[in-house]
Rosetta silent file (secondary structure, phi, psi, omega in degrees, C-alpha in Angstrom):
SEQUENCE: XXXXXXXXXXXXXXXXXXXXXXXXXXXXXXXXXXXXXXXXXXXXXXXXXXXXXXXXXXXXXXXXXXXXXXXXXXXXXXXXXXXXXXXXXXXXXXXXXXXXXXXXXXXXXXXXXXXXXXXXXXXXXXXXXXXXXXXXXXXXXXXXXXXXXXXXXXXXXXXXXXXXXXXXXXXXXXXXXXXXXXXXXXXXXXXXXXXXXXXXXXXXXXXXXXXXXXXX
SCORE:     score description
SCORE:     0.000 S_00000001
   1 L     0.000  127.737  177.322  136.722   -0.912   30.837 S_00000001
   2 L   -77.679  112.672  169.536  134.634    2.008   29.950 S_00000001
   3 L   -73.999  174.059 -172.861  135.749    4.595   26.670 S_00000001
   4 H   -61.542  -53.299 -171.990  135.223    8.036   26.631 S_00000001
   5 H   -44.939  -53.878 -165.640  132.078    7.619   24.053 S_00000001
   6 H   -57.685  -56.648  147.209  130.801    5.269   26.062 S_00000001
   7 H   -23.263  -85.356  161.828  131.173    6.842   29.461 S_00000001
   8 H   -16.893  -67.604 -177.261  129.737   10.175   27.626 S_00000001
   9 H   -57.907  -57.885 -164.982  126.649    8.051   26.878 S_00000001
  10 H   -43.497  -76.204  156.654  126.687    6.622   30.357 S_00000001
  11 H     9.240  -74.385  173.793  126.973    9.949   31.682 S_00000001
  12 H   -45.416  -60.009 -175.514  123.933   11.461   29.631 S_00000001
  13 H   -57.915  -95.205  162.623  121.565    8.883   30.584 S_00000001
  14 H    11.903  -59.410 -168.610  122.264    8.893   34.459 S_00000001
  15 H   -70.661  -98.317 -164.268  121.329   13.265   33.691 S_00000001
  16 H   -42.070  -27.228  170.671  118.329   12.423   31.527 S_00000001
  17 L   -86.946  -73.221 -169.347  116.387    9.523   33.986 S_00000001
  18 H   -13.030  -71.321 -148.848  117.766   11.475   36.832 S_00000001
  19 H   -97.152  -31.950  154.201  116.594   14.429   36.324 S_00000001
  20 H   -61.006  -43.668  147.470  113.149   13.634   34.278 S_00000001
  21 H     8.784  -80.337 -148.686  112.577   11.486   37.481 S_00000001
  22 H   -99.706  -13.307  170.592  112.651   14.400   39.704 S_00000001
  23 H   -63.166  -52.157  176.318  110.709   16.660   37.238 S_00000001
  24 H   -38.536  -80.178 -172.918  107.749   14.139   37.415 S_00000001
  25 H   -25.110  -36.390 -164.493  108.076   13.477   40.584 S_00000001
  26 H   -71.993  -66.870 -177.017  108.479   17.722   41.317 S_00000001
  27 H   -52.087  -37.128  167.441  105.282   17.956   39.200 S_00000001
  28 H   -68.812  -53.189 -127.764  103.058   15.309   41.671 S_00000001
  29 H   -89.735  -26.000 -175.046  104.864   16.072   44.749 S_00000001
  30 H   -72.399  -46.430 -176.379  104.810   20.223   45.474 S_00000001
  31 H   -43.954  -72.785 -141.860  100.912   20.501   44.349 S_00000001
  32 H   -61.568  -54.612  166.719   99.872   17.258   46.196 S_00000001
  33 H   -28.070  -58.246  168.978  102.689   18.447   49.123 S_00000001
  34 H   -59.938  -48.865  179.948  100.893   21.975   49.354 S_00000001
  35 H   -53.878  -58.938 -145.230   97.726   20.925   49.080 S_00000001
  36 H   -91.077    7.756  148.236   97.816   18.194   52.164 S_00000001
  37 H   -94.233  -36.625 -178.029   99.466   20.977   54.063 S_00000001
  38 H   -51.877  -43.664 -159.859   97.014   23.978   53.229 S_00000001
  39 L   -99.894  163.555 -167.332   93.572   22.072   53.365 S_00000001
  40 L  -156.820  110.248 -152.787   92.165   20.226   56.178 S_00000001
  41 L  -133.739  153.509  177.718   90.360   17.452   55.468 S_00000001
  42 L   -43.879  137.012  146.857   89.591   13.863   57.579 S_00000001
  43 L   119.961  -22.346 -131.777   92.555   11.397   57.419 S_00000001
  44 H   -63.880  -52.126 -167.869   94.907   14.430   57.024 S_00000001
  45 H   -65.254  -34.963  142.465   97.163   13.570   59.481 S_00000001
  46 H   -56.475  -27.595  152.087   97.201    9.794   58.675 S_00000001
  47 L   -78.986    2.340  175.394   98.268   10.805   54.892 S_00000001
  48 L  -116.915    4.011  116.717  100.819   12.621   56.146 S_00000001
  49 H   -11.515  -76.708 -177.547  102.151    9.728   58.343 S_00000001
  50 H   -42.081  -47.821 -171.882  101.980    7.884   55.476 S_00000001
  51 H   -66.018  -73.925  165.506  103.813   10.373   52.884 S_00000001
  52 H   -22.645  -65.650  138.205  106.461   10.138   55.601 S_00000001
  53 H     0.610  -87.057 -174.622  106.359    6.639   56.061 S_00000001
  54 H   -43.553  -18.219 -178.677  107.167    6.364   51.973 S_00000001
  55 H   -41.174  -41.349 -172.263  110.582    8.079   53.040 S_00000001
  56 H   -99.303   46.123 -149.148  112.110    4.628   53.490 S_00000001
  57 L   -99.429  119.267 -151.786  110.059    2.926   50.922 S_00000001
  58 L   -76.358  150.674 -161.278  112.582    0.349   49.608 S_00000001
  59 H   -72.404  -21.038 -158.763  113.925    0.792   45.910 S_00000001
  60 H   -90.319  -35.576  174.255  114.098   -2.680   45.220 S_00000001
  61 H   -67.895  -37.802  164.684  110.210   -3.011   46.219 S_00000001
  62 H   -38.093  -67.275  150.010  109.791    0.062   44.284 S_00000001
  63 H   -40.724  -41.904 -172.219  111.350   -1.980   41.181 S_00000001
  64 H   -97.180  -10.312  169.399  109.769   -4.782   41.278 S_00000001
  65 H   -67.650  -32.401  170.618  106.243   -3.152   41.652 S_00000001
  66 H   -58.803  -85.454 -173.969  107.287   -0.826   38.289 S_00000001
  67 H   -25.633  -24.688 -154.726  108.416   -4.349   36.671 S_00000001
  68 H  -107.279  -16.299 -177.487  105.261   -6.282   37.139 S_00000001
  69 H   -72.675  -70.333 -165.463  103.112   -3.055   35.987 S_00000001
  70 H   -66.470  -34.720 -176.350  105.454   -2.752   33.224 S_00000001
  71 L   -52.862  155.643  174.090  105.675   -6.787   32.122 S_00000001
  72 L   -74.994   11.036  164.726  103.433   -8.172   29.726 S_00000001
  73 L   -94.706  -37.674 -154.568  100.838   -9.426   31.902 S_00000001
  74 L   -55.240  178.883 -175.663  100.996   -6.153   34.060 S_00000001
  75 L   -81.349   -7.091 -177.239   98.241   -3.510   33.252 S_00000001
  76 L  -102.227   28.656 -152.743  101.166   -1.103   31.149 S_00000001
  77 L   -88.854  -23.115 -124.917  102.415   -3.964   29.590 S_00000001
  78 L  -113.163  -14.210 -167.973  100.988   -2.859   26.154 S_00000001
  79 L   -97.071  -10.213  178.111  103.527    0.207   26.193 S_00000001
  80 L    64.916   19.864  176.528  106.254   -1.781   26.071 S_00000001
  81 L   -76.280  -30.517  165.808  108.501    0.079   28.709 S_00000001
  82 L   -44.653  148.888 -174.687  110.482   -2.606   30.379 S_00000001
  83 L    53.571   66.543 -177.653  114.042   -2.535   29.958 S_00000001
  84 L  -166.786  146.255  162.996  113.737    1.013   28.252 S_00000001
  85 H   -26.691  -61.472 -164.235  114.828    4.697   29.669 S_00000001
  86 H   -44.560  -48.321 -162.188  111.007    5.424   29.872 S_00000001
  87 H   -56.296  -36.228 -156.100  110.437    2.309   32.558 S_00000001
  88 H  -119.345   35.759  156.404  113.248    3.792   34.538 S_00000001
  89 H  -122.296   -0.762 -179.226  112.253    7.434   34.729 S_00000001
  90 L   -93.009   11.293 -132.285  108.655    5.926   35.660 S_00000001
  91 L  -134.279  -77.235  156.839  110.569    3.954   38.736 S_00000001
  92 L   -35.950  -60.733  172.201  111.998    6.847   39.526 S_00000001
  93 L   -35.015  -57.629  173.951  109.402    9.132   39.359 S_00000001
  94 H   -55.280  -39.345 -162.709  107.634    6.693   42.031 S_00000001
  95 H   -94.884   12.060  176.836  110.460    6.183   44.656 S_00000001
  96 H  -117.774  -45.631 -142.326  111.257    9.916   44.731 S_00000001
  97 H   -51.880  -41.935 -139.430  107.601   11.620   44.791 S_00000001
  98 H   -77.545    1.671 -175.301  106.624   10.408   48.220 S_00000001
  99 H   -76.114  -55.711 -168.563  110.355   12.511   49.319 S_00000001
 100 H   -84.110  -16.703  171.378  109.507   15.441   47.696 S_00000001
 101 H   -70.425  -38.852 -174.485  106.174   15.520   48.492 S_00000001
 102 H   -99.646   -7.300  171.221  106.772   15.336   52.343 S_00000001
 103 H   -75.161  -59.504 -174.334  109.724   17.927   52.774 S_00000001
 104 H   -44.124  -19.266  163.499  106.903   20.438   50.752 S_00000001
 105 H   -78.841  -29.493  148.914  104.564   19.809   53.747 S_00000001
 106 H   -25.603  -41.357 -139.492  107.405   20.514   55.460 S_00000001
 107 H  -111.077  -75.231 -174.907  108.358   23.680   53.838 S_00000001
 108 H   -60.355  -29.035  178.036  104.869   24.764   53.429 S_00000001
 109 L   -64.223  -38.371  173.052  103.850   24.000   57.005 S_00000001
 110 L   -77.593   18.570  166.327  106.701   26.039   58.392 S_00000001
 111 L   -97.797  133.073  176.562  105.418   29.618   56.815 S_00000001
 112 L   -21.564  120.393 -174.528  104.871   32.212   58.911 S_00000001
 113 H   -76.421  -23.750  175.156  100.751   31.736   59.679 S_00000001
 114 H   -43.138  -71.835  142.720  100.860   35.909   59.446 S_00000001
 115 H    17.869  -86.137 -162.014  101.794   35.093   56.052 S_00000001
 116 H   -95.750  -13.873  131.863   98.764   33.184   54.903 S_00000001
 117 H   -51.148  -42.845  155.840   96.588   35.711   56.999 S_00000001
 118 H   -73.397  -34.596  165.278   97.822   38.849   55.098 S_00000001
 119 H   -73.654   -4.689  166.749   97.126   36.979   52.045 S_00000001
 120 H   -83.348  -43.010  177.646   93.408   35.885   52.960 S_00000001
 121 H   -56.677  -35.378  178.520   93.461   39.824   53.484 S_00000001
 122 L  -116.307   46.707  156.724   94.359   41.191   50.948 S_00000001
 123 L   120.222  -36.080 -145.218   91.908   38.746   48.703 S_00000001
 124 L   -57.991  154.316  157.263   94.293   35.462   48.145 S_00000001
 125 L  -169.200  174.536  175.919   92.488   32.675   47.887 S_00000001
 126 L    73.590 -151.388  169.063   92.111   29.232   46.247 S_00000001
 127 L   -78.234  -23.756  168.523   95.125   28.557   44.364 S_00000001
 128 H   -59.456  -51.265  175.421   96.338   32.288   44.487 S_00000001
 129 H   -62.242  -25.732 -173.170   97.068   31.934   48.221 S_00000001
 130 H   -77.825  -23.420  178.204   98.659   28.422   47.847 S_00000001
 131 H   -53.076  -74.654 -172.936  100.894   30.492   45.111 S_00000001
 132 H   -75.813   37.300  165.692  101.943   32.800   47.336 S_00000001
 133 H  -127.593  -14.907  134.100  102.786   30.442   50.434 S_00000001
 134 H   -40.565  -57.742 -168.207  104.975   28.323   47.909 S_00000001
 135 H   -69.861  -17.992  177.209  106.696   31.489   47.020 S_00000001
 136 H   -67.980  -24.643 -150.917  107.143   31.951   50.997 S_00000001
 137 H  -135.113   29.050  172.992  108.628   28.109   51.056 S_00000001
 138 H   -42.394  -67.403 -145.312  110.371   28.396   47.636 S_00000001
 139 H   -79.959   -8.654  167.398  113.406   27.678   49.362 S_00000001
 140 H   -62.667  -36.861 -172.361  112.286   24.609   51.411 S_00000001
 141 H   -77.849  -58.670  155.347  110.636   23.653   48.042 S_00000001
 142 H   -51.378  -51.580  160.781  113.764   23.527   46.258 S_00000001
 143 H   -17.365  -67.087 -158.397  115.621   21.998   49.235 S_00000001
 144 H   -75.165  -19.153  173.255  113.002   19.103   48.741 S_00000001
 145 H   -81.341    6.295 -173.738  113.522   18.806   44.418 S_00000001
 146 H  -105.992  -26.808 -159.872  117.537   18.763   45.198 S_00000001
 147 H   -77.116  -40.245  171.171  116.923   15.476   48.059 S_00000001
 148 H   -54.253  -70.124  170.968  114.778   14.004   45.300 S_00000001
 149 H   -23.773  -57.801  167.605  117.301   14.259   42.838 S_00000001
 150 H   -17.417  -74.373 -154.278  119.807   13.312   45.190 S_00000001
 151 H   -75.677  -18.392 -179.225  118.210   10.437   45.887 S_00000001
 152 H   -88.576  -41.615 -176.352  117.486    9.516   41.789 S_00000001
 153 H   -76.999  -25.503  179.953  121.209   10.088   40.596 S_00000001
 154 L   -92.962    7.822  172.021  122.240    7.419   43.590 S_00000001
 155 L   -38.921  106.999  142.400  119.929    4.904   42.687 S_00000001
 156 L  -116.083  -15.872  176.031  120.355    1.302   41.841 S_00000001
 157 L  -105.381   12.610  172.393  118.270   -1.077   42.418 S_00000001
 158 L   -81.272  -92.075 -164.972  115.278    0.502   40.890 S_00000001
 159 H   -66.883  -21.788  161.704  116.622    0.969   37.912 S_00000001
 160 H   -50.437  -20.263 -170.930  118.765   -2.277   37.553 S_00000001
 161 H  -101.074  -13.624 -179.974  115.852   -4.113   37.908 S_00000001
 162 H   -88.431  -52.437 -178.448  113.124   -2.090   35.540 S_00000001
 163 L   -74.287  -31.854 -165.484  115.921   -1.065   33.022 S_00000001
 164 L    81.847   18.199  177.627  118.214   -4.256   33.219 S_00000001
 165 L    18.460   55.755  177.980  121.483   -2.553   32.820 S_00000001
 166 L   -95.016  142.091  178.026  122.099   -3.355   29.206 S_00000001
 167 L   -37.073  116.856 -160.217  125.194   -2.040   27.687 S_00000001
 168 L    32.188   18.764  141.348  124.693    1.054   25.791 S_00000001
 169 L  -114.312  -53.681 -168.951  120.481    1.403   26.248 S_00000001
 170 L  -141.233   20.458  151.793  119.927    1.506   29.727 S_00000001
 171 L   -91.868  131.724  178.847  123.153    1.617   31.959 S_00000001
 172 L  -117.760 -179.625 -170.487  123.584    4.461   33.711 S_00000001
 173 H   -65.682  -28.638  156.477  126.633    5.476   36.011 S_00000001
 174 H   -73.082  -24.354  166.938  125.183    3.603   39.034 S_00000001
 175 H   -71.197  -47.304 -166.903  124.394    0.365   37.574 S_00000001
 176 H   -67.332  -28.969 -178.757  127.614    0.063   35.671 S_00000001
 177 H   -43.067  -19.245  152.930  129.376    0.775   38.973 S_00000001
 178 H   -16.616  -76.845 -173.133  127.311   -2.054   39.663 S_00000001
 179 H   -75.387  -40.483  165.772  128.798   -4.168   37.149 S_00000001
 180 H   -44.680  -43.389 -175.486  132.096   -3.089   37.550 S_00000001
 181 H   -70.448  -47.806  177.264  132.331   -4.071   41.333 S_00000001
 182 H   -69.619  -53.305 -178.791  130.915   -7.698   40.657 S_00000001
 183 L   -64.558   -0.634 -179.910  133.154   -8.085   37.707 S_00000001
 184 L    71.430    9.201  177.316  136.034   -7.072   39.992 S_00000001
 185 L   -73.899   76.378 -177.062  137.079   -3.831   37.937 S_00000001
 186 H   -87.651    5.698 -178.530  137.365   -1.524   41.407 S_00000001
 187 H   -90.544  -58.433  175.726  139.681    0.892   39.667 S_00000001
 188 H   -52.859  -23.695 -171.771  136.956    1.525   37.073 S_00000001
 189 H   -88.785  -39.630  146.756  134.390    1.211   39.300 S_00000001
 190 H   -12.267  -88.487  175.006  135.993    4.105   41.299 S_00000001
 191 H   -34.310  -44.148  130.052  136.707    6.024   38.549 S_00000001
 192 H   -22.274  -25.510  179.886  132.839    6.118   37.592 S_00000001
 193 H  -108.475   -3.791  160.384  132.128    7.045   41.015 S_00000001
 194 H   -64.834  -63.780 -142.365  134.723   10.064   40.704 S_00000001
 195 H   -77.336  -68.864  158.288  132.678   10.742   37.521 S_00000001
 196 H    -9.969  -58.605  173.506  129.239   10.592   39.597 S_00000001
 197 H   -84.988   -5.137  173.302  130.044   13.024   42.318 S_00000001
 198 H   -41.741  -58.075 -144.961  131.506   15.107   39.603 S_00000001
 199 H   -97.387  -49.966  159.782  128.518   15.828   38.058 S_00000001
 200 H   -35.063  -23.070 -153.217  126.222   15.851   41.564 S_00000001
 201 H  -116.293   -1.764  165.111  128.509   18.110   42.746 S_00000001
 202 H  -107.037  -39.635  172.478  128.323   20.666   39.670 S_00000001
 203 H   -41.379  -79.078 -172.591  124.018   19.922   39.439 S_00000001
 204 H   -64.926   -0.509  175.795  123.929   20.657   43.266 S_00000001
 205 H   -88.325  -47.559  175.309  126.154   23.619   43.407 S_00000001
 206 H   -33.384  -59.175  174.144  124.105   25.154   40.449 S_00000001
 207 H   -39.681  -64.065  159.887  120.968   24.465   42.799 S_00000001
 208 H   -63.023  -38.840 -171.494  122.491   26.016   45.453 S_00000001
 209 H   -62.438  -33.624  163.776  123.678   28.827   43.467 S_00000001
 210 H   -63.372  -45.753  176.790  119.902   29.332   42.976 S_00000001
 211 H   -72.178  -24.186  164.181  118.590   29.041   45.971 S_00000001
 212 H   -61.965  -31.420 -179.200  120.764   31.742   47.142 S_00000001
 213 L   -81.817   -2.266  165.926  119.486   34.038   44.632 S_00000001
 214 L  -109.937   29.858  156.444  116.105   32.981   45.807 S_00000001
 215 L  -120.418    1.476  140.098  116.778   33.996   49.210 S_00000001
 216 L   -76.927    0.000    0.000  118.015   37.023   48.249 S_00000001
């Protein structure tokens, strides 16, 4: 049985990997997203196969490559992140970029070509033109930071196996539901899963609430 504090902690954490996660993740994936649609370079089309590809890239494989990088033989070993928040926003960070990275080729690929012809015109270039062809594909580019999220608050076997889902450090709301279900608590594990779409479902309405104002 879960208490309020304790929930409340749960809660936080779930918010705080989540959503650091998809910030990393945000931070690789629109540049590197923009880039391998704007520029045209050999291979292009085979990295973006790939980046696709990574959609389905399984979380558990995800985990245990984070784990052995993180372990003390691995080459991070030295940082001491297993079983710790950090390990499992670095888990995260991995299994969402290659998401958000291919809806932003996505995004960006779909603008108008007029578009990135008046702005070669009236000077853009460089990074100024990828600026403004981002701002044309804003809203695809949030669209692809809400599936990454998405996909980071519903998470479990990433982070059960690089955090371990110990009791007040690094259980979050999907793990304990986790624990709950194997321990046979299915009321609790419910409840927790009530508490989960709660909070998706106030994150993504915000999210939305944005993207409408950035499509007005």
């Amino acid at each position: 049985m879960v208490d309020l504090a304790e929930l409340a902690h749960i809660s936080a954490l779930s918010l705080f990997v989540s959503g650091s996660g998809t910030l990393l993740a945000a931070a690789i994936g629109v540049p590197l997203g923009a880039y391998i649609a704007l520029k045209e370079f050999a291979g292009r089309e085979l990295v973006k196969a790939f980046t696709y590809t990574l959609y389905g890239f399984p979380p558990v494989l995800a985990g245990l490559l984070i784990y052995m990088t993180l372990s003390n033989e691995g080459p991070l070993g030295a940082l001491h992140w297993l079983f710790t928040p950090a390990g499992m926003i670095l888990a995260q960070t991995l299994l969402i970029t290659p998401l958000i990275t291919g809806v932003t080729i996505t995004a960006v690929s779909a603008v108008d070509r007029e578009v990135r012809d008046t702005a070669r015109s009236l000077g853009a270039e460089g990074r100024s033109l990828a600026w403004t062809i981002l701002g044309e594909a804003r809203l695809g580019v949030l669209t692809a930071i809400m599936v990454g999220f998405g996909r980071a608050m519903s998470e479990v076997g990433t982070v059960l196996i690089v955090g371990g889902n110990i009791r007040g450090d690094t259980r979050v709301l999907t793990t304990a539901i986790y624990s709950d279900v194997i321990a046979g608590e299915f009321e609790t594990a419910i409840a927790l899963g009530l508490v989960l779409l709660s909070i998706s479902f106030v994150i993504f309405f915000l999210l939305f609430r944005l993207q409408g104002e950035s499509r007005d």
